[in-house]
PDB file of the backbone (N, CA, C, O) and the ligand in Angstrom, with CONECT records:
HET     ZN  A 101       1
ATOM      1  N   UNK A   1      -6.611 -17.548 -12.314  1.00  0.00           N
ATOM      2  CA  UNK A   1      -6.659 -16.597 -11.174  1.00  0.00           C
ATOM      3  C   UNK A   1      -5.265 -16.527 -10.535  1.00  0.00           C
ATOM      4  O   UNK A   1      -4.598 -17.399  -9.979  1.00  0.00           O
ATOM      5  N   UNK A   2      -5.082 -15.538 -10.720  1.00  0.00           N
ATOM      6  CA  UNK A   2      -3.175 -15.544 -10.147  1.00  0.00           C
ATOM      7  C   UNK A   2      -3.432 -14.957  -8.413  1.00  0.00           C
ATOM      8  O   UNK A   2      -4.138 -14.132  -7.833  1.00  0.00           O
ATOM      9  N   UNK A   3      -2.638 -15.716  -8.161  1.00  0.00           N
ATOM     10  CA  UNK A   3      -2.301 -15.523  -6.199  1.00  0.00           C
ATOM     11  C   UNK A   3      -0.920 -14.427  -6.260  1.00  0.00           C
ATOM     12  O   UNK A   3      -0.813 -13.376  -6.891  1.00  0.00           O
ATOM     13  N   UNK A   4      -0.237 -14.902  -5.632  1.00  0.00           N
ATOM     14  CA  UNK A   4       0.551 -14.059  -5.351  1.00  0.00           C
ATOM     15  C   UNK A   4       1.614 -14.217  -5.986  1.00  0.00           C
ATOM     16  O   UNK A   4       2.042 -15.361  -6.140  1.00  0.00           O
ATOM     17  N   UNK A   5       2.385 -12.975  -6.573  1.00  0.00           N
ATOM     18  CA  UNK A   5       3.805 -13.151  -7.458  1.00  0.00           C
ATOM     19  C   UNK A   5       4.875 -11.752  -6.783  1.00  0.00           C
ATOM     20  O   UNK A   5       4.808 -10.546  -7.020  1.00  0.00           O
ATOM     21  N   UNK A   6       5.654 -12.394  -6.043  1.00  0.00           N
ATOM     22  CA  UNK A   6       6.673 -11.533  -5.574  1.00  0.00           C
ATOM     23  C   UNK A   6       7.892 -12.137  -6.626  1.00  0.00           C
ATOM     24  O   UNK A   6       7.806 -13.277  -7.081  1.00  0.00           O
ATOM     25  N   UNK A   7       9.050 -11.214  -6.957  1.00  0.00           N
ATOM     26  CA  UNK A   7       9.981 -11.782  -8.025  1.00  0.00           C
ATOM     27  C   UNK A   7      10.019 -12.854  -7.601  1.00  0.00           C
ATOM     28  O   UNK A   7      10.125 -13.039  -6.389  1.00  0.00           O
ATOM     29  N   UNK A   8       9.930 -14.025  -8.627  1.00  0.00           N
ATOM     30  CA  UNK A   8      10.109 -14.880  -8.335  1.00  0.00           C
ATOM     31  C   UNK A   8      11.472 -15.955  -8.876  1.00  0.00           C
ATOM     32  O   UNK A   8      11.600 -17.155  -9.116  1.00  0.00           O
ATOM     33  N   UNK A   9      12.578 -14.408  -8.902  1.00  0.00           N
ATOM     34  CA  UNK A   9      13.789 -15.086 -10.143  1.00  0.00           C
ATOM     35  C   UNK A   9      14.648 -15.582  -8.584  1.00  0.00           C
ATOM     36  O   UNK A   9      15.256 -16.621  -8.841  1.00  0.00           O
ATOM     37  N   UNK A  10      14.837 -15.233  -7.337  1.00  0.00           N
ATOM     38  CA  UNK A  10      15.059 -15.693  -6.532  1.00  0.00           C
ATOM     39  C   UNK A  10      14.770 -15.778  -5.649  1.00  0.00           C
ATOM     40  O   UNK A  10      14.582 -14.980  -4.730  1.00  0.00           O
ATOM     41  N   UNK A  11      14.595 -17.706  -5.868  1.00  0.00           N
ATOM     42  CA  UNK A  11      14.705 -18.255  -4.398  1.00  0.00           C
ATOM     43  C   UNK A  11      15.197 -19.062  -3.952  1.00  0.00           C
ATOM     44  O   UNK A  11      14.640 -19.917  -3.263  1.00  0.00           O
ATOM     45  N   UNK A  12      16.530 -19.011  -4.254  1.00  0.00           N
ATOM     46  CA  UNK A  12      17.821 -19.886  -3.819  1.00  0.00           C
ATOM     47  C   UNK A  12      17.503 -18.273  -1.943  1.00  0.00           C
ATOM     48  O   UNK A  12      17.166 -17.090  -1.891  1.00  0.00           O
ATOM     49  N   UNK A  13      17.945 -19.481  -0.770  1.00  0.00           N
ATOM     50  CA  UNK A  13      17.857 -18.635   0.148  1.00  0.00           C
ATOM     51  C   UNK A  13      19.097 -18.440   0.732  1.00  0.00           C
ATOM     52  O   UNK A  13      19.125 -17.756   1.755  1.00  0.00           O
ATOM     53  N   UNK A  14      20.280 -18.965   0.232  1.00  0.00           N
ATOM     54  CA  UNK A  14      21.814 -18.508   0.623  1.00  0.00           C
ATOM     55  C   UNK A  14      21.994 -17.029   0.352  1.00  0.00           C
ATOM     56  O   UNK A  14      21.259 -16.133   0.766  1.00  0.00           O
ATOM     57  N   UNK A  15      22.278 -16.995   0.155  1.00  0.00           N
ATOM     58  CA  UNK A  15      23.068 -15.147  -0.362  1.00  0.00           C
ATOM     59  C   UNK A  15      22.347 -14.117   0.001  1.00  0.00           C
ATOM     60  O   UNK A  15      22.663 -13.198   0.757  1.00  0.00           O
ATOM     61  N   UNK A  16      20.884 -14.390  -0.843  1.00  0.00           N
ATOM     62  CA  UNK A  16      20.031 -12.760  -0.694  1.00  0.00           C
ATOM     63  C   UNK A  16      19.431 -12.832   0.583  1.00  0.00           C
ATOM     64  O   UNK A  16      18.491 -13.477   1.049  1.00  0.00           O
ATOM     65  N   UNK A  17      20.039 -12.191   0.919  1.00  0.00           N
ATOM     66  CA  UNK A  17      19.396 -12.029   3.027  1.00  0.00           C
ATOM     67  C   UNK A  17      18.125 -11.053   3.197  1.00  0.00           C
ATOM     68  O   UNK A  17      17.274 -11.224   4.069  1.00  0.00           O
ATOM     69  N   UNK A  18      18.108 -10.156   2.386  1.00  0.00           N
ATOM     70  CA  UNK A  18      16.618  -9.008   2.302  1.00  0.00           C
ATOM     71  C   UNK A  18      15.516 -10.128   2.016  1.00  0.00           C
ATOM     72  O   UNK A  18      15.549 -10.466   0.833  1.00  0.00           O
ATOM     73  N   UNK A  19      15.011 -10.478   2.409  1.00  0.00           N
ATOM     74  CA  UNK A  19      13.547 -11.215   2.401  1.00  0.00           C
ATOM     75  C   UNK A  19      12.342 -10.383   2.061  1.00  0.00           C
ATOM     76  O   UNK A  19      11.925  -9.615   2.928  1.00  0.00           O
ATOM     77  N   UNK A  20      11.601 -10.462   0.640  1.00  0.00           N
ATOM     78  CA  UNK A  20      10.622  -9.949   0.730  1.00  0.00           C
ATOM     79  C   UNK A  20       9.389 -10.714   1.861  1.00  0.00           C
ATOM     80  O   UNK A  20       9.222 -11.810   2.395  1.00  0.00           O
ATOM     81  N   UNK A  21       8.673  -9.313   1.813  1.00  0.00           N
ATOM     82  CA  UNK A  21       7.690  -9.941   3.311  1.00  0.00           C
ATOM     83  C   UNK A  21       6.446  -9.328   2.051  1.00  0.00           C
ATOM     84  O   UNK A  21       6.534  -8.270   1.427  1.00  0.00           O
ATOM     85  N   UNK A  22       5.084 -10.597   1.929  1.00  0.00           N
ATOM     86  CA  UNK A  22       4.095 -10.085   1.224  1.00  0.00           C
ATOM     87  C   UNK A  22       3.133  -9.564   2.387  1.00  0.00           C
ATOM     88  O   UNK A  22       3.236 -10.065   3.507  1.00  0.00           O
ATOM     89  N   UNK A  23       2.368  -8.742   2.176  1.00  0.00           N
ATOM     90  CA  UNK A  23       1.532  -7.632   2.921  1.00  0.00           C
ATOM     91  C   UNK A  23       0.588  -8.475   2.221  1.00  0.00           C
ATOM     92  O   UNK A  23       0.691  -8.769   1.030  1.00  0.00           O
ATOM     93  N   UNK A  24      -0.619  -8.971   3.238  1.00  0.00           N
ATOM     94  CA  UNK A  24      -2.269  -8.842   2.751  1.00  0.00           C
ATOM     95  C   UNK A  24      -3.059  -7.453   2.237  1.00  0.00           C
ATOM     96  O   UNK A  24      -3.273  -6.543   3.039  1.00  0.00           O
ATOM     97  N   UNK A  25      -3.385  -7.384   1.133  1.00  0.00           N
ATOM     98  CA  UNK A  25      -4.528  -6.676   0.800  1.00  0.00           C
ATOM     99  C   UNK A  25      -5.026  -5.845   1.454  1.00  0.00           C
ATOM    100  O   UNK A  25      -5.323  -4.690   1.148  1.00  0.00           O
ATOM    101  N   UNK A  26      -5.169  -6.492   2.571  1.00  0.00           N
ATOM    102  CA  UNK A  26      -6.231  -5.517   3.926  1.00  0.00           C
ATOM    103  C   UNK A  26      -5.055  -5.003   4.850  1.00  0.00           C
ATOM    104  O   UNK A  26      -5.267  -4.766   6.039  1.00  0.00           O
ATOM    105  N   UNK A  27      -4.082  -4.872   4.401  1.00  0.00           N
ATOM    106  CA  UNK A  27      -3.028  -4.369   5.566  1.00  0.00           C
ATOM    107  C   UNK A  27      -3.557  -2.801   5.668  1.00  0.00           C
ATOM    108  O   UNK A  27      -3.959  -2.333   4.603  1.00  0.00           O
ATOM    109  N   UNK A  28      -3.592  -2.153   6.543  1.00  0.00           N
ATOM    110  CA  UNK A  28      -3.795  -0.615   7.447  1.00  0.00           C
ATOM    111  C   UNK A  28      -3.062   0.038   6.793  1.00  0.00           C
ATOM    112  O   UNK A  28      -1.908  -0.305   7.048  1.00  0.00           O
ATOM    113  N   UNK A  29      -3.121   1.261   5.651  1.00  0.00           N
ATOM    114  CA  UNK A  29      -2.243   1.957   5.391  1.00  0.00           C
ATOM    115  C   UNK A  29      -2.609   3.445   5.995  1.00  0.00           C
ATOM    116  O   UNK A  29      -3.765   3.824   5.806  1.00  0.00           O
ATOM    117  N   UNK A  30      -1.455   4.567   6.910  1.00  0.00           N
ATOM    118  CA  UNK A  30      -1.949   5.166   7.775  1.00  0.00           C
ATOM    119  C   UNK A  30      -1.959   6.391   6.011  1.00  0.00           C
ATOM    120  O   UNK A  30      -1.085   6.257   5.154  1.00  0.00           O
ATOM    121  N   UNK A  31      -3.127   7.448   5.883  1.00  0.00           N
ATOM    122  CA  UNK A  31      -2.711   8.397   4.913  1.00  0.00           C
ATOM    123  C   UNK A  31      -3.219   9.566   6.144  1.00  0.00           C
ATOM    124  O   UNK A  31      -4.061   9.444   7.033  1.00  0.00           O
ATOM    125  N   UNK A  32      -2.272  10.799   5.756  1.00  0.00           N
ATOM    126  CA  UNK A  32      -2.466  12.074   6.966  1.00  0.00           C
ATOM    127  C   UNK A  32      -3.660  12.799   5.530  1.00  0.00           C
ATOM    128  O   UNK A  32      -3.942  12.549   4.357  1.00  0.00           O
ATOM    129  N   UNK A  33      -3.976  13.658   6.471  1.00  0.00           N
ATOM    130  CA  UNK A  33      -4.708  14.891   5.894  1.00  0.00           C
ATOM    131  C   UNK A  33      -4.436  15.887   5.150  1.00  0.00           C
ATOM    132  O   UNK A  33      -3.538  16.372   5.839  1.00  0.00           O
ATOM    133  N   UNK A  34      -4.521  16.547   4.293  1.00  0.00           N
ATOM    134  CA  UNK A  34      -3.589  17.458   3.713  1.00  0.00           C
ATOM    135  C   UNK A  34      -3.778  18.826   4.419  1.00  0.00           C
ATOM    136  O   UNK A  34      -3.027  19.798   4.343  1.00  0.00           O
ATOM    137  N   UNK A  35      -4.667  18.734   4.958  1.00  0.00           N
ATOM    138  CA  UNK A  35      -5.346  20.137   5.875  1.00  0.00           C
ATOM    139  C   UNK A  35      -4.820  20.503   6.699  1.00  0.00           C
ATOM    140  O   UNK A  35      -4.253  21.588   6.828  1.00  0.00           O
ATOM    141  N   UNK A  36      -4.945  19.397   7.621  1.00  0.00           N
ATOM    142  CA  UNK A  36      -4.876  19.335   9.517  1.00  0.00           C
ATOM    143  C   UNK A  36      -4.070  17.863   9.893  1.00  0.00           C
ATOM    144  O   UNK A  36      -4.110  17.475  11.060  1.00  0.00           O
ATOM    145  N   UNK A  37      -3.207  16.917   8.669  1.00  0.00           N
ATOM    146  CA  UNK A  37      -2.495  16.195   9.646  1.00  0.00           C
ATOM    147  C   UNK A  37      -3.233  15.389   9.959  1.00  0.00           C
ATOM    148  O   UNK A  37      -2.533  14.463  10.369  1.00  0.00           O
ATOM    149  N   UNK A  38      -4.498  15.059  10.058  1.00  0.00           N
ATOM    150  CA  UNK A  38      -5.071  14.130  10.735  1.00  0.00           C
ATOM    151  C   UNK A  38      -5.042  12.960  10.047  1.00  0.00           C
ATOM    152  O   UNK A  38      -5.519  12.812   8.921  1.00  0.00           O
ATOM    153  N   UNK A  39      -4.160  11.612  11.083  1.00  0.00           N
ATOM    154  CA  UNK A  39      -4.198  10.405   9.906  1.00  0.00           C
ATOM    155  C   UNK A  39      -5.190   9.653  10.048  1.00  0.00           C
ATOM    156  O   UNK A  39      -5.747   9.616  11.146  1.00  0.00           O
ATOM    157  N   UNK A  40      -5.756   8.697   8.734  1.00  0.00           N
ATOM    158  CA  UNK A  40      -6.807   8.270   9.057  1.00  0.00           C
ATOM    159  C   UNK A  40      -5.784   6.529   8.497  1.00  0.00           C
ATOM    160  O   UNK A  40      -4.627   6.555   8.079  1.00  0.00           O
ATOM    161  N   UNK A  41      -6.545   5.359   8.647  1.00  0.00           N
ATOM    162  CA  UNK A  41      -6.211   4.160   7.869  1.00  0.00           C
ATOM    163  C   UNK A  41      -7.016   4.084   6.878  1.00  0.00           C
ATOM    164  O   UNK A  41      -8.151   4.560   6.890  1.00  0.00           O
ATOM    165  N   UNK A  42      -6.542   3.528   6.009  1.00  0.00           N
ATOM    166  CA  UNK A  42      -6.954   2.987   4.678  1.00  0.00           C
ATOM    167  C   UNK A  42      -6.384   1.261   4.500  1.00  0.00           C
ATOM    168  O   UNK A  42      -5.281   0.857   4.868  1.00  0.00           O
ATOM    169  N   UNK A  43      -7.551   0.367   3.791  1.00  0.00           N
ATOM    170  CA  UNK A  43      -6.625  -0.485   3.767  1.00  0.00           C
ATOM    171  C   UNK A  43      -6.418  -0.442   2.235  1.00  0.00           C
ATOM    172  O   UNK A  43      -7.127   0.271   1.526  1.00  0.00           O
ATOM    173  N   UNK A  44      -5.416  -1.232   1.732  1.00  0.00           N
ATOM    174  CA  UNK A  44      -4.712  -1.249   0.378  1.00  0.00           C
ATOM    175  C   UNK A  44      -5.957  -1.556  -0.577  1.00  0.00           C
ATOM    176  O   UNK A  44      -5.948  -0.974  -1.662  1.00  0.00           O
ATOM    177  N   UNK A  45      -7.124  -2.484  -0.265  1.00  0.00           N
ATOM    178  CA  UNK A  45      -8.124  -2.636  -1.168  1.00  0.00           C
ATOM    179  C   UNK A  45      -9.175  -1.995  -1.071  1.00  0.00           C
ATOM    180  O   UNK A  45     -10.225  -2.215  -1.675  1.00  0.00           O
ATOM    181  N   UNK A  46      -8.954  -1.171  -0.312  1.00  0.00           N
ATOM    182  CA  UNK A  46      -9.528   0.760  -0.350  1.00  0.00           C
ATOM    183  C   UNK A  46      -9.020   1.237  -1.215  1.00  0.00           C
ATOM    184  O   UNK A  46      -9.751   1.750  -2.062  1.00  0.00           O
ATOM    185  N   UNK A  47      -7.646   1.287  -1.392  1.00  0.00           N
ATOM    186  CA  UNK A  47      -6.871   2.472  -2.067  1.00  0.00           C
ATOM    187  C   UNK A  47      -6.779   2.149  -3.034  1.00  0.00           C
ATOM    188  O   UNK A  47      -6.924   3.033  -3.879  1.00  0.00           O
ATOM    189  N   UNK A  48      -6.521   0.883  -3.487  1.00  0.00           N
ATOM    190  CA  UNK A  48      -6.639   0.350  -4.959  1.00  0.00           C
ATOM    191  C   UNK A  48      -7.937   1.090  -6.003  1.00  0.00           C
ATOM    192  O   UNK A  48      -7.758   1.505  -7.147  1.00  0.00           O
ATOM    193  N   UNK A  49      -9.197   1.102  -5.259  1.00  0.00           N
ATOM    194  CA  UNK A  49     -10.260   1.747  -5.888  1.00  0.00           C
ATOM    195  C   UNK A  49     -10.453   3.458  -5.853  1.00  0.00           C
ATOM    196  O   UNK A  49     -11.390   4.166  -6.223  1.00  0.00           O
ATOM    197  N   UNK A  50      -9.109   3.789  -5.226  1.00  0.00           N
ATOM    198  CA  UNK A  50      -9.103   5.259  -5.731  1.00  0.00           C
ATOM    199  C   UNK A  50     -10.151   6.050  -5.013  1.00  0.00           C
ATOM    200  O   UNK A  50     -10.712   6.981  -5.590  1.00  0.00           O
ATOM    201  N   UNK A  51     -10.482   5.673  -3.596  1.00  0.00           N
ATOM    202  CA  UNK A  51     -11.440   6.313  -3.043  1.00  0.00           C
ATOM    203  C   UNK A  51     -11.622   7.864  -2.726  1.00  0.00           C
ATOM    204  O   UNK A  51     -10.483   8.289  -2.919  1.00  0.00           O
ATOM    205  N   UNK A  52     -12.166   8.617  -2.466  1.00  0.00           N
ATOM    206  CA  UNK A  52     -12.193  10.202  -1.929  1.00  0.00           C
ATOM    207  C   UNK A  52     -12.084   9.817  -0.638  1.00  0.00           C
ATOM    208  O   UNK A  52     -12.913   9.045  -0.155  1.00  0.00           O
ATOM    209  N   UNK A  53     -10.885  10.383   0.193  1.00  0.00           N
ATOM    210  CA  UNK A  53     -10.766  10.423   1.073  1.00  0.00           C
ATOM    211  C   UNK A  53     -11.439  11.756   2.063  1.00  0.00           C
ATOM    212  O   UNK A  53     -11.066  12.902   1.815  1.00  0.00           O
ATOM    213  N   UNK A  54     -12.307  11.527   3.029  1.00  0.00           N
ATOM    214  CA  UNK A  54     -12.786  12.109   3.491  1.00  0.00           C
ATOM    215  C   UNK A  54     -12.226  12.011   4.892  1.00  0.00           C
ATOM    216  O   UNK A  54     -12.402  10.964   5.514  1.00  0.00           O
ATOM    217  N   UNK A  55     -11.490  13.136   5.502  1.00  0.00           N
ATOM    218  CA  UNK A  55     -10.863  13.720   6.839  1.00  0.00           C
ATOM    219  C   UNK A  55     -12.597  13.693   8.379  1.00  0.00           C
ATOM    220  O   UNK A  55     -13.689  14.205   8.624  1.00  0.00           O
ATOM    221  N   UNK A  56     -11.696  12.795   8.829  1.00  0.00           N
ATOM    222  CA  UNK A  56     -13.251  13.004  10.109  1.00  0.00           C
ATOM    223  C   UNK A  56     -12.544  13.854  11.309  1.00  0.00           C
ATOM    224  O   UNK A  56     -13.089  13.741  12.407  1.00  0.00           O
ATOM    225  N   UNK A  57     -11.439  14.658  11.230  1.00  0.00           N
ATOM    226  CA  UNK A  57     -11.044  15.898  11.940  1.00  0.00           C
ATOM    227  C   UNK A  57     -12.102  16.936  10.908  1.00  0.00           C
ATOM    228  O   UNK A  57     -13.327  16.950  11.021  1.00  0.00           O
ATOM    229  N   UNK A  58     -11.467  17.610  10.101  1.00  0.00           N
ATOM    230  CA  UNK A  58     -11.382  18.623   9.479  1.00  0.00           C
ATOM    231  C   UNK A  58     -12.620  18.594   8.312  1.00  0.00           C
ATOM    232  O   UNK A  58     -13.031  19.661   7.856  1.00  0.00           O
ATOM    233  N   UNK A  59     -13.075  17.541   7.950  1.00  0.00           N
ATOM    234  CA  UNK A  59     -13.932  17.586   6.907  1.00  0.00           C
ATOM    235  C   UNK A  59     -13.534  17.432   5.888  1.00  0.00           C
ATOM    236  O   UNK A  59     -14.205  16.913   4.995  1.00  0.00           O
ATOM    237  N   UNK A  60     -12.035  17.942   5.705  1.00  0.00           N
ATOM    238  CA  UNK A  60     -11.490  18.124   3.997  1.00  0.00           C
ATOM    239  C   UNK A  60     -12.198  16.444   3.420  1.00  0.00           C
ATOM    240  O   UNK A  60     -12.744  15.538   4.049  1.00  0.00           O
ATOM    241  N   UNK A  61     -11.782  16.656   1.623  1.00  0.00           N
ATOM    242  CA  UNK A  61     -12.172  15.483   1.171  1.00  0.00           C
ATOM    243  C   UNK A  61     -11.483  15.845  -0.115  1.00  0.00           C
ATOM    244  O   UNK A  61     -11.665  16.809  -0.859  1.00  0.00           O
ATOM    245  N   UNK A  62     -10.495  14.648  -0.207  1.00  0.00           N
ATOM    246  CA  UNK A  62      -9.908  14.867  -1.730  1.00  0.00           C
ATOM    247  C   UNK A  62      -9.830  13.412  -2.358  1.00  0.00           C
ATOM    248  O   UNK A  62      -9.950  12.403  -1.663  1.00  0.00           O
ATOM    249  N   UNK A  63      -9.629  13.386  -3.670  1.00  0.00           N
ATOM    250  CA  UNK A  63      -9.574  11.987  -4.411  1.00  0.00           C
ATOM    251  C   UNK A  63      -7.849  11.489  -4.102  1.00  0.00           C
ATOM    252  O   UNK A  63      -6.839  12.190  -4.147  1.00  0.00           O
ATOM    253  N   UNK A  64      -7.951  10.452  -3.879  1.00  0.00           N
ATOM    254  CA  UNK A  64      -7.090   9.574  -3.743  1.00  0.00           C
ATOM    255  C   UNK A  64      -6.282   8.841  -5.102  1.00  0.00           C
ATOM    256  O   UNK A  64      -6.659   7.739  -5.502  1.00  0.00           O
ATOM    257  N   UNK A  65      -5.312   9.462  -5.657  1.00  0.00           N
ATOM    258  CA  UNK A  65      -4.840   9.752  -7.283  1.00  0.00           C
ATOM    259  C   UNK A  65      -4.142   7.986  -7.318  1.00  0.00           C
ATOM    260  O   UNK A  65      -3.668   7.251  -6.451  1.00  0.00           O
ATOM    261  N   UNK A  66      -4.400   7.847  -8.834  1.00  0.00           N
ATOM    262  CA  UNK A  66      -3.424   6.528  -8.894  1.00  0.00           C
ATOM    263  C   UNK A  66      -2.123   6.979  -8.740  1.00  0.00           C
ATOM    264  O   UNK A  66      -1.380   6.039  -8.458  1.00  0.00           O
ATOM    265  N   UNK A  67      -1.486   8.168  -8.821  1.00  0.00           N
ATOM    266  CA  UNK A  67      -0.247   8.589  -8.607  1.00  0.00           C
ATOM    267  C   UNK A  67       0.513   8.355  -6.987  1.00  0.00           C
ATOM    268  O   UNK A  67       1.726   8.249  -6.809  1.00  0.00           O
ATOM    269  N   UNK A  68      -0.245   8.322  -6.218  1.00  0.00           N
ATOM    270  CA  UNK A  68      -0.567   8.046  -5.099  1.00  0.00           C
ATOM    271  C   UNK A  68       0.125   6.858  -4.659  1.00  0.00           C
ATOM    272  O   UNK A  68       1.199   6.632  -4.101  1.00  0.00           O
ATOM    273  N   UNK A  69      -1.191   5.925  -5.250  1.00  0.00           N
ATOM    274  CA  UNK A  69      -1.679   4.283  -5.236  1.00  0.00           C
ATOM    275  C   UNK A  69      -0.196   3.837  -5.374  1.00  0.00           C
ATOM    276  O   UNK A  69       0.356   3.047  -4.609  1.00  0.00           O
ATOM    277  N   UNK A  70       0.489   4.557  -6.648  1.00  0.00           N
ATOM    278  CA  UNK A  70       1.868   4.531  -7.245  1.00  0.00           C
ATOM    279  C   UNK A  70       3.280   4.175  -6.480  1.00  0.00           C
ATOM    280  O   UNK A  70       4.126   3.292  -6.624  1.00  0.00           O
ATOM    281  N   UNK A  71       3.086   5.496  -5.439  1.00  0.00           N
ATOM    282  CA  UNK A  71       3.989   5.679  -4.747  1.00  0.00           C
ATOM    283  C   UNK A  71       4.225   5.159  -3.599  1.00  0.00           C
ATOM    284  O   UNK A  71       5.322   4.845  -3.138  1.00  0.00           O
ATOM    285  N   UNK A  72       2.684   5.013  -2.886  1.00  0.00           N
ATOM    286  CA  UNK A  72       2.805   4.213  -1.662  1.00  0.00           C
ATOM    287  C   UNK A  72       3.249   2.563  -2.214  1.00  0.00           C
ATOM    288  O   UNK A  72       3.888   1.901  -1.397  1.00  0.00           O
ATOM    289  N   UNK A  73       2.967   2.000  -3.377  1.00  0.00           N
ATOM    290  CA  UNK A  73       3.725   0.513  -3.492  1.00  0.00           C
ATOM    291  C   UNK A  73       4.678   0.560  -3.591  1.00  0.00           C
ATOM    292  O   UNK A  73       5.253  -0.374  -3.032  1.00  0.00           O
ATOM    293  N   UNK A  74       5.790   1.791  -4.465  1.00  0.00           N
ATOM    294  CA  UNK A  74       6.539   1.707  -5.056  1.00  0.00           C
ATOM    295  C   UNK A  74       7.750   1.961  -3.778  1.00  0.00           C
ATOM    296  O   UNK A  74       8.900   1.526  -3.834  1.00  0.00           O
ATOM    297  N   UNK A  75       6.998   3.007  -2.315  1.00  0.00           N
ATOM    298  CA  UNK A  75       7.777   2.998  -1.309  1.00  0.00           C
ATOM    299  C   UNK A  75       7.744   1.189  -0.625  1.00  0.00           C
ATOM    300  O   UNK A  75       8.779   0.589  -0.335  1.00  0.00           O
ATOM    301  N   UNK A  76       6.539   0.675  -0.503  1.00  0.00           N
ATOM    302  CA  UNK A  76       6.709  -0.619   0.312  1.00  0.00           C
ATOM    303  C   UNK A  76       7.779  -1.473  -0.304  1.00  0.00           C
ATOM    304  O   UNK A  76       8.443  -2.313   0.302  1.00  0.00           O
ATOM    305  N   UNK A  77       7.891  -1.109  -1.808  1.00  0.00           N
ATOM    306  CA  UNK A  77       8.718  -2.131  -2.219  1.00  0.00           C
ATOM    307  C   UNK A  77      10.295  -2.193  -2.444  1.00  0.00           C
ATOM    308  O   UNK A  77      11.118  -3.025  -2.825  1.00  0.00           O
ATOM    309  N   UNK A  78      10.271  -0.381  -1.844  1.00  0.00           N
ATOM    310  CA  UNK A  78      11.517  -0.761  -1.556  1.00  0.00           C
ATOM    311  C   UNK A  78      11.885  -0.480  -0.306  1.00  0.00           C
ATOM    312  O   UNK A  78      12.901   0.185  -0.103  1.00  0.00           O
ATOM    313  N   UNK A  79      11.124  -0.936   0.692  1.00  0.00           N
ATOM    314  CA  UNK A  79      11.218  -1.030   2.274  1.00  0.00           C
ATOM    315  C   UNK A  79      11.311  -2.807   2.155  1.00  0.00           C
ATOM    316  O   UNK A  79      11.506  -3.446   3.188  1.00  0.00           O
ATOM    317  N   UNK A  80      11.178  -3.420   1.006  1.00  0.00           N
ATOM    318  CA  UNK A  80      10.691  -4.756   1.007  1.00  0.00           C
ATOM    319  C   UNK A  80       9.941  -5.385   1.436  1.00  0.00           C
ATOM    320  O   UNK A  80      10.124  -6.466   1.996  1.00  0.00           O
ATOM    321  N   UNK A  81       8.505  -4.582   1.177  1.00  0.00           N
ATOM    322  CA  UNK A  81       7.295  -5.039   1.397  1.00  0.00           C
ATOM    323  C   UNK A  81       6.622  -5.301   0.199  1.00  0.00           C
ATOM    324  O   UNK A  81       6.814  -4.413  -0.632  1.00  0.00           O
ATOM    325  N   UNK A  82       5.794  -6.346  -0.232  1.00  0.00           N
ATOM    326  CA  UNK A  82       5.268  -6.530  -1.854  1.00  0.00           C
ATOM    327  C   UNK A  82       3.740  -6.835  -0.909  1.00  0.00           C
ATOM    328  O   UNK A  82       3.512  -7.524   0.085  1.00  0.00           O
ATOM    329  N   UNK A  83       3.033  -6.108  -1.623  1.00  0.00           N
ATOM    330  CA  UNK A  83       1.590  -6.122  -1.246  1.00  0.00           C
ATOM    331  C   UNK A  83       0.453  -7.496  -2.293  1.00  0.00           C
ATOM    332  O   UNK A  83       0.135  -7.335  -3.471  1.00  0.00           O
ATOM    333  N   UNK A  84       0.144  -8.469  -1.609  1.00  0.00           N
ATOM    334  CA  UNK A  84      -0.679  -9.337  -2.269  1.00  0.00           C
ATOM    335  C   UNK A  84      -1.842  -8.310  -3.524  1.00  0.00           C
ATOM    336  O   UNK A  84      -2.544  -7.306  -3.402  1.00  0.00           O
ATOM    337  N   UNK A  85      -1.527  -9.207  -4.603  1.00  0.00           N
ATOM    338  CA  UNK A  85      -2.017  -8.429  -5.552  1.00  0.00           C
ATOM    339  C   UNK A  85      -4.047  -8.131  -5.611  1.00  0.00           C
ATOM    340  O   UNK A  85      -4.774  -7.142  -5.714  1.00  0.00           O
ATOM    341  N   UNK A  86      -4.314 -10.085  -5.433  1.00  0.00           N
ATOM    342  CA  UNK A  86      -5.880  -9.701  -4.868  1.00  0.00           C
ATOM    343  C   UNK A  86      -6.485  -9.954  -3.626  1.00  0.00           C
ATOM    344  O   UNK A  86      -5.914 -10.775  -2.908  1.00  0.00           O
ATOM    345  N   UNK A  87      -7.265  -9.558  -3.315  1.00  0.00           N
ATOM    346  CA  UNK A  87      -7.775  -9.164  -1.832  1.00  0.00           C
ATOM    347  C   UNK A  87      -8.123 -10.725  -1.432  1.00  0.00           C
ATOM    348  O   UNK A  87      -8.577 -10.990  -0.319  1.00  0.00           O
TER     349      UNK A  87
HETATM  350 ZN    ZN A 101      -8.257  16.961   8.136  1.00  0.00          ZN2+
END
């Protein structure tokens, strides 16, 4: 059962000053509406399962793409945020 793996090629803590920070699973991710803007939270082990997001402004309801799933890690990680892999 694997825990958590942020690179783990360094961790000498002299030099590299960017510190990854790991995010829990359940961290709040805000997603807007595509309609009306309206943001709702999601947490990451929501989004992992690719849920239909359903808008409680507007009603809209669309699927939540792994392309998505993709981009929102691929932004945390390079804000230097690494999201715990299981919940
Ligand atoms: Zn909406």
């Amino acid at each position: 059962m694997a825990l958590i793996q942020a690179s783990p090629s360094q961790v000498t803590h002299s030099k590299s000053a960017s510190l990854a920070t790991i995010l829990p699973a359940n961290t709040p991710m805000p997603i807007c509406c595509d309609q009306c803007d309206h943001e709702q939270t999601y947490t990451m082990t929501q989004l992992r399962k690719l849920p239909t997001l359903s808008c409680k402004a507007c009603g809209d309801s669309r699927a939540f793409s792994h392309f998505e799933l993709t981009v929102v890690e691929k932004t945390l990680n390079e804000l230097g945020y690494y999201l715990q892999k299981t919940a």
